[in-house]
N, C-alpha and C positions, 0 to 999 in steps of 0.2 A: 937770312933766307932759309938754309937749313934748318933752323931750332926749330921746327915743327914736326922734324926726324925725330926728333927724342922720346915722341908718342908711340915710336917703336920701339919702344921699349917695354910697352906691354904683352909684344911676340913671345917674348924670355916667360909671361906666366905659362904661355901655351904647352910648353915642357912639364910643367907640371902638370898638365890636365892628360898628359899622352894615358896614361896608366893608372890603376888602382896602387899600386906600389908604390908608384914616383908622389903620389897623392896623400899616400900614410907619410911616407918620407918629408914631408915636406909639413902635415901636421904637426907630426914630433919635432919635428925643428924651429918650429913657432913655438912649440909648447901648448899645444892645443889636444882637446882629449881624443882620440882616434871614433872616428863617427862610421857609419857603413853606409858606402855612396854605393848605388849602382850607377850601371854604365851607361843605361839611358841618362844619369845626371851629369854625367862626364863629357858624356855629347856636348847634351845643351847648352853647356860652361860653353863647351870649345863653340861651340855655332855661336853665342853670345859675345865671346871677346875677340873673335872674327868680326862678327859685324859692326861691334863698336870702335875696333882698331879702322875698318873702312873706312867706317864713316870718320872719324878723328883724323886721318890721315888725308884722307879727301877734301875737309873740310879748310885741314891747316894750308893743306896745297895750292886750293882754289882763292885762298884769302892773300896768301903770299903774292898769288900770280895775279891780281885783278884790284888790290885795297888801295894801288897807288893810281891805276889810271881807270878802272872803272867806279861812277858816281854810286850805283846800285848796288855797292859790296861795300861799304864803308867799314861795315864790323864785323867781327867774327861770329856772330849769330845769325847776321845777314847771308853769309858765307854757307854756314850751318843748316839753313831754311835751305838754301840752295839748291848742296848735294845732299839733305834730303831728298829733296822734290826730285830733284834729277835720277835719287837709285830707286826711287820707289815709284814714278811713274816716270810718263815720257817728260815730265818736267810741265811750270805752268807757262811759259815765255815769257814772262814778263824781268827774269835777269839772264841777260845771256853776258856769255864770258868775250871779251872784247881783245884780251890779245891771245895772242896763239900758244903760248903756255897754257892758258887758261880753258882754252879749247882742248888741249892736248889732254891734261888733267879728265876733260868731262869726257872724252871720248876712250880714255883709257879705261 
């Protein structure tokens, strides 16, 4: 039930996006030629692998807590159409989460 935790493990890039420093550093360490980010772009990283960690963690969540006993979550794209729909507007109704993990997830 937790292996869907392990998508937290994309938080650990976040660290490198804190700073222009931390981001040469981390260049040079791949072996990559040093390029000139600005900070507007270091943003957008950060807002970009926030919302993909949401969604991936939402996704994994909602599928764990509903794939066994809800019909309308069979798969994890099922899942994924989901908490789409559910962060990005008020959702269509037509999958609701049926036990209360599942609730809890979408209300969190």
């Amino acid at each position: 039930a937790l292996l869907n935790l392990r998508l937290l493990r994309i938080l650990k890039f976040q660290r490198v996006l804190t700073d222009q420093s931390t981001l040469t550093k981390f260049q040079m360490a791949l072996g990559m030629e040093e390029r000139v980010v600005r900070p507007y772009q270091l943003q957008l990283a950060r807002v970009v692998v926030t919302v993909f960690t949401l969604v991936s963690v939402s996704t994994g969540l909602i599928y764990t807590a509903e794939h066994e006993v809800n019909p309308e979550i069979p798969d994890y794209f099922t899942a994924l159409y989901f908490g789409l729909t559910t962060l990005t507007t008020v959702g269509f109704g037509d999958i609701v989460p049926l036990t209360t993990e599942g609730r809890v997830v979408v209300a969190g």
